[in-house]
N, C-alpha and C positions, 0 to 999 in steps of 0.2 A: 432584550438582554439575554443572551446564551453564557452561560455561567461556568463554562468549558470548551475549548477547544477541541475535545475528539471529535473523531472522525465519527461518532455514532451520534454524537450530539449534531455535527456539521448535516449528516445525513438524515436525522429527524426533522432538524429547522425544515431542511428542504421538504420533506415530505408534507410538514405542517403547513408549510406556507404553500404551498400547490392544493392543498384541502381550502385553505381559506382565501384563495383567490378565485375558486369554483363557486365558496359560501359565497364572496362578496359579488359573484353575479347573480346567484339565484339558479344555480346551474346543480341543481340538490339531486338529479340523478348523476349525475357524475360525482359528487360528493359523498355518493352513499359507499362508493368503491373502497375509499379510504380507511372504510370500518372491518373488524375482525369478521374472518368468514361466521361465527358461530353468530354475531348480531346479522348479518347480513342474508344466513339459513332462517335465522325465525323474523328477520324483515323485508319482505318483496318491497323492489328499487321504486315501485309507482305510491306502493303506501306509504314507503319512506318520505320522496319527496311531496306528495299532498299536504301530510301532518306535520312538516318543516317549513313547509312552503304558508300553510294554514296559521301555525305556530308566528311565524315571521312579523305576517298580516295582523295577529293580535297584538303582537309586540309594538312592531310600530301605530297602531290604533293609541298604545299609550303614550305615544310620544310624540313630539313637536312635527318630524321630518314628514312630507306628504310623502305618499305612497310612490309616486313617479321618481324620488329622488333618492340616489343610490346609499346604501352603508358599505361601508368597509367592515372586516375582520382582520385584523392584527395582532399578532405575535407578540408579545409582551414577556416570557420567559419559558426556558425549558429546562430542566431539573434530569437527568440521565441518571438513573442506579442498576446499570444491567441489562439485563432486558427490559426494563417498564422504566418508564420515565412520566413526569408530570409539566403540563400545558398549561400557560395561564394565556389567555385571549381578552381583547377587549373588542366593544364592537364600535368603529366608531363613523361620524356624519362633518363631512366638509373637512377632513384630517384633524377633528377636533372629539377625542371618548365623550361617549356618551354616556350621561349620567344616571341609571335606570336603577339606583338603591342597592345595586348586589354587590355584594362583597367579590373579593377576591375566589373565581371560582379555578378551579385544575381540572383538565382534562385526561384523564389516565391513556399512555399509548402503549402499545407493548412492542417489542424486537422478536417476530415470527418469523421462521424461513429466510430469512436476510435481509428483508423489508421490519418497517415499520407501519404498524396498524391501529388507529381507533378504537380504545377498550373501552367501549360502552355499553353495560348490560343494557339485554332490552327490558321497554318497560313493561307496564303489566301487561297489554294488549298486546306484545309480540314485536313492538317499536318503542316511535321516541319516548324518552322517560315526560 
């Protein structure tokens, strides 16, 4: 659901949904591109994708789907006020969300240079939160 018509909205959807068809392969070096340069200065592309990749692997550990079988990430809203705008995602298995207990989470993006970027502080280690 895109909650506006601009062109900044139009152009974020896209950039968001080119992020999460990299997530839905497991393709997390090329995913890490997506992120602000200041997360992606204090995160090197191989530690990102390991601790994503790692990350994934627990995740799905709690869940039904076997490991060989793919997830989706999907676009569920985009919120534009400016330059920052807010992501809602869901992850989902066989084009059916999957139900892992979390509430509605947002993704912060910002409007840098004329693109649209991933604002994810890193976490304490210099990476993913």
């Amino acid at each position: 659901m895109v909650e506006s018509a601009t062109s900044d909205v139009v152009a974020l959807t896209r950039r968001v949904e080119d992020a999460l068809a990299l997530a839905s392969r497991g393709n997390w070096l090329e995913a890490w591109e997506y992120y602000t340069l200041s997360f992606m200065d204090s995160c090197p592309k191989e530690t990102f994708a390991a601790q994503v990749a790692s990350g994934m692997n627990l995740f799905r550990g709690m869940l039904e789907p076997p490991l060989y079988e793919p997830l989706e990430f999907g676009l569920m809203s985009v919120t534009v006020n400016g330059a920052t705008a807010l992501v809602n995602t869901q992850i989902f298995h066989e084009g059916e969300p999957l139900d892992y207990g979390a509430k509605a989470e947002f993704d912060s993006w910002v409007f840098i240079d004329g693109e649209w970027w991933h604002n994810i502080p890193p976490g304490p280690a210099g990476c993913v939160n």
